[in-house]
C-alpha positions, 0 to 999 in steps of 0.5 A: 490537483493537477494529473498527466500522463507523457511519454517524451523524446530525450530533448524534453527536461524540465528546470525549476531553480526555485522549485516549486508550491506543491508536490511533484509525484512521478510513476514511470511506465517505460524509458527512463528519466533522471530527476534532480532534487536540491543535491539529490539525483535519481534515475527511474525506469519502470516501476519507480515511484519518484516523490519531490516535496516543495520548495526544493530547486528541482529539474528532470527530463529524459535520461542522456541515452535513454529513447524516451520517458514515459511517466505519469505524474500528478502535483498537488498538496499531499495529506500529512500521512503520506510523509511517514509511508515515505519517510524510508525511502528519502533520498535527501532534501524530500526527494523519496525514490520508491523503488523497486516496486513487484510486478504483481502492484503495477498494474493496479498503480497504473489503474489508479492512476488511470481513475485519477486522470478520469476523475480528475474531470468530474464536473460533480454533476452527474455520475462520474466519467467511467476509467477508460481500460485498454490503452494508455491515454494520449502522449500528453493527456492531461486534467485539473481537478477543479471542484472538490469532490474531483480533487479528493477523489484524484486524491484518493486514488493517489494515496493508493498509489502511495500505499501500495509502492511504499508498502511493497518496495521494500520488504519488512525485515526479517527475523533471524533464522526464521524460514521464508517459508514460515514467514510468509505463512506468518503474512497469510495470517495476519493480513486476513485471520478470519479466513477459513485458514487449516495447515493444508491450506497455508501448507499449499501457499507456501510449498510444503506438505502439511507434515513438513509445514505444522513442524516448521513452523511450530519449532521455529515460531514456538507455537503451531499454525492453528494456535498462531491463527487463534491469537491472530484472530483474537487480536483482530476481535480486540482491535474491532471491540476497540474501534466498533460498535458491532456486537459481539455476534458480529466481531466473532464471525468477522474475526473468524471464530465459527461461534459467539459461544466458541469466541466467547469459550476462546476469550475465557481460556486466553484472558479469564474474561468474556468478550463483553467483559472486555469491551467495557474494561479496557485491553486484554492482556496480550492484545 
């Protein structure tokens, strides 16, 4: 695991005719530069996570034009799960441009990448350097992860990148005819259904009064935003019996339900069956 950080002048280009053993990951911050990948090209400016598999003739550099490039970047081998997050964004032969990528993710990219470059060079003795904050670190600050707990923790740190550009750069596609606005509210929901979510509250996130919202959104979904939460936070219940061995206490009040007993009263209403019946006995209908 090897991570930098450059900012270059428009002579710098790189060309490797025979590609290279381990995977290239590049995010830039400013400038811009072009990336040559097999019969593939890309041009990236800030924002744009740029991924180049092994084994591919590959070249990059400063765009012709551009004042400079300034990127980070990091080879290494990647985990098995990183193909299927990028899978939508290959341009050809395992070049993946990720782009674009909101303004509101770029800051925390940029942190993890920050921690990868500090971990990066943890001896695994002691506690682990702290992430310098502020300024961007050298024009040319670079760090090979030797040891193993360094690696996987710049590893870690690096899959978080990955996450949260192939996870933002290209919204979900939308059903026809639902409202933005229902939609989002949708999003709201299901990311955290335990939350103390009323039609105010998600009416306030998404621009409407609670009248206009409650109404949109039951005629366009078929169903209200308290009966949408309370299966929300059935399934999320569900998914924790599959996976955990928290007790049924602690499912309820991590999926949002005020009670064990209101939990319980739920489930009986929606599946003819109590949660610890559930647990034993396979998936709930509908789950």
């Amino acid at each position: 695991m090897v991570v930098g950080y450059f900012d270059q002048p428009p002579t710098y280009g790189i060309s490797r005719p025979r590609g290279a053993d381990s995977w290239l990951f590049t995010w830039t911050t400013g400038g811009r530069g072009r990336l040559r990948h097999g019969s593939a090209e890309a041009r990236a400016g800030a924002g744009d996570l740029v991924v180049l598999a092994p084994g591919v003739p590959h070249g990059y550099g400063v765009e012709p034009g551009a004042r400079h490039w300034r990127f980070w970047w990091a080879h290494c081998q990647a985990r098995p799960s990183w193909r299927s997050w990028l899978r939508p964004y290959d341009a050809c032969e395992g070049m993946y441009v990720v782009t674009p990528t909101p303004d509101t993710v770029r800051g925390r990219v940029e942190g993890a990448f920050r921690r990868m470059l500090t971990d990066a060079r943890w001896t695994g003795t002691d506690a682990p350097p702290p992430t310098a904050p502020g300024d961007a670190p050298g024009d040319e600050s670079v760090a090979v992860a030797h040891g193993t707990a360094a690696r996987e923790l710049a590893l870690c740190s690096l899959e978080e990148v990955v996450l949260l550009t192939a996870g933002t750069a290209r919204p979900q596609p939308s059903r026809p005819g639902i409202d933005a606005r229902v939609r989002r509210a949708e999003a709201l929901i299901a990311a955290d259904p335990a939350a103390p979510h009323t039609v105010r509250s998600l009416a306030e996130q998404v621009a409407l009064s609670p009248s206009r919202f409650a109404h949109l959104f039951t005629r366009q979904t078929g169903q209200s935003p308290m009966r949408a939460l309370r299966e929300a936070r059935l399934r999320h219940a569900a998914r924790l019996l599959e996976s955990t061995d928290l007790s049924v206490e602690r499912v309820a009040a991590a999926s949002g339900f005020v009670s064990p007993f209101h939990f319980n009263r739920v489930s009986r209403e929606r599946y003819g069956r109590p949660p610890g019946a559930y647990r034993g006995s396979g998936p709930m209908v509908g789950a």
